[in-house]
C-alpha positions in Angstrom: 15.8 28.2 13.0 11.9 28.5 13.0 11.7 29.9 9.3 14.8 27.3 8.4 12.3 24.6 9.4 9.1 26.1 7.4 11.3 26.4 4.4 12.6 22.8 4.1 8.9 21.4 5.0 7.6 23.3 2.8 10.0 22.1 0.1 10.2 18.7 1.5 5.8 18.8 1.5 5.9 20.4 -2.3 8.3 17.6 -3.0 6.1 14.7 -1.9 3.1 15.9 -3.0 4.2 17.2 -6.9 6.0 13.6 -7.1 3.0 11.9 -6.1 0.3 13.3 -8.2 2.2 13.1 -11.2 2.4 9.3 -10.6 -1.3 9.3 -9.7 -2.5 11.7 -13.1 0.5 10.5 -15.2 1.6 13.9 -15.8 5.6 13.6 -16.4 6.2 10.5 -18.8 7.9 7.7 -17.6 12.2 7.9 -18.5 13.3 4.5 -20.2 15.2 2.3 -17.3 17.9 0.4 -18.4 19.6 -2.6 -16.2 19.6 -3.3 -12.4 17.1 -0.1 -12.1 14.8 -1.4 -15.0 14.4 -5.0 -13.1 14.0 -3.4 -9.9 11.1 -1.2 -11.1 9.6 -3.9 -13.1 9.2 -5.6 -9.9 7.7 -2.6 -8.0 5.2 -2.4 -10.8 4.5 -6.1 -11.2 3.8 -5.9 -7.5 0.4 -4.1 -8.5 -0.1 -2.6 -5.0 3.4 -0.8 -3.8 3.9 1.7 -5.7 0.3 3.4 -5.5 1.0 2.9 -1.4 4.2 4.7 -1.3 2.7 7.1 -3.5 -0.5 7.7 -1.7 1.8 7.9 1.7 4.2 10.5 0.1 1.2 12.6 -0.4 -0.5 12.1 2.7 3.1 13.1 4.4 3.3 16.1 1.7 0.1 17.4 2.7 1.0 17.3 6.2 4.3 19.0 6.0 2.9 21.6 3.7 -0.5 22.0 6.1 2.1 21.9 9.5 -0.4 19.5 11.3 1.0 15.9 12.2 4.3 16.7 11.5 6.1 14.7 13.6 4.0 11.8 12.4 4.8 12.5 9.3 8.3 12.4 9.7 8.3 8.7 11.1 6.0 7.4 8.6 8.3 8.9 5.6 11.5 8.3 6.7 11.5 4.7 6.0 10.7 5.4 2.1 13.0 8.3 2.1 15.8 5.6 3.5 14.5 3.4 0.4 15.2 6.7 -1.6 18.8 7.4 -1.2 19.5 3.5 -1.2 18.3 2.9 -4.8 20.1 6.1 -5.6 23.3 4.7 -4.1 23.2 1.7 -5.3 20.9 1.9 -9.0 20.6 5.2 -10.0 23.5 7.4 -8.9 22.3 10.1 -11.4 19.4 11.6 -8.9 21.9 11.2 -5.8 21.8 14.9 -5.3 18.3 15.0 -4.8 17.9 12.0 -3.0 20.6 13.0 -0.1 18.6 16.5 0.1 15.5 14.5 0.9 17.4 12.4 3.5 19.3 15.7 4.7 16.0 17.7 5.0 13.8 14.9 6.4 16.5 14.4 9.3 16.6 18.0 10.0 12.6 17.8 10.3 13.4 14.5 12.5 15.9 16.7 14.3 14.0 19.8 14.9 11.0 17.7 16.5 13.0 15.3 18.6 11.1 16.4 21.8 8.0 13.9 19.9 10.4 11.3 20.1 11.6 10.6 23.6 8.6 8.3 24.3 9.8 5.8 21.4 13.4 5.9 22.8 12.8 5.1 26.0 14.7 1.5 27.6 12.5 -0.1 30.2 
């Protein structure tokens, strides 16, 4: 389970981080969006501040799965933009589905694996 878990971080990290610099240094160009997914990212964009601050946390999260420090954190702070993920893939761009459900999949596992973080946020009082 332990090398399961430094495997699909380290993906999961190397994921993050390569999508994230190649928004920041514009290194893979941009594919032409057509309908619902074009409008949706022409509103990200016109936004002006979103997309740099998901893509600035994805590589603050990237560095800290690939590093192993703050994991846990990590994990929280990610999860809501990997839910965002999978539910433009569902619903806009069923084409990158596959790799969208392995980001939900392994981010869940990571969730899973460091559950004993989480009993303080899950707590009823």
């Amino acid at each position: 389970m332990k090398i399961a878990t430094i495997i699909i971080r380290m993906l999961l990290g190397a994921l993050f981080v390569f999508a994230s610099v190649a928004y920041f240094f514009k290194l893979v160009p941009q594919p032409e969006l057509t309908g619902d997914m074009k409008t949706f990212n022409d509103g990200l964009t016109a936004s002006g501040y979103l997309l740099p601050l998901v893509k600035a946390i994805e590589l603050i999260c990237g560095i800290a799965f690939i590093v192993g420090r703050f994991v846990p954190l990590a994990v929280l702070v990610i999860f809501s933009i990997v839910v965002n993920i999978l539910c433009v893939h569902i619903f806009l761009a069923p084409e990158g589905l596959p790799m969208a459900l392995f980001v939900f999949i392994a981010t869940l596992f990571l969730a899973y694996v460091n559950r004993s973080y989480y009993t303080g946020l899950i707590v009823s009082r």
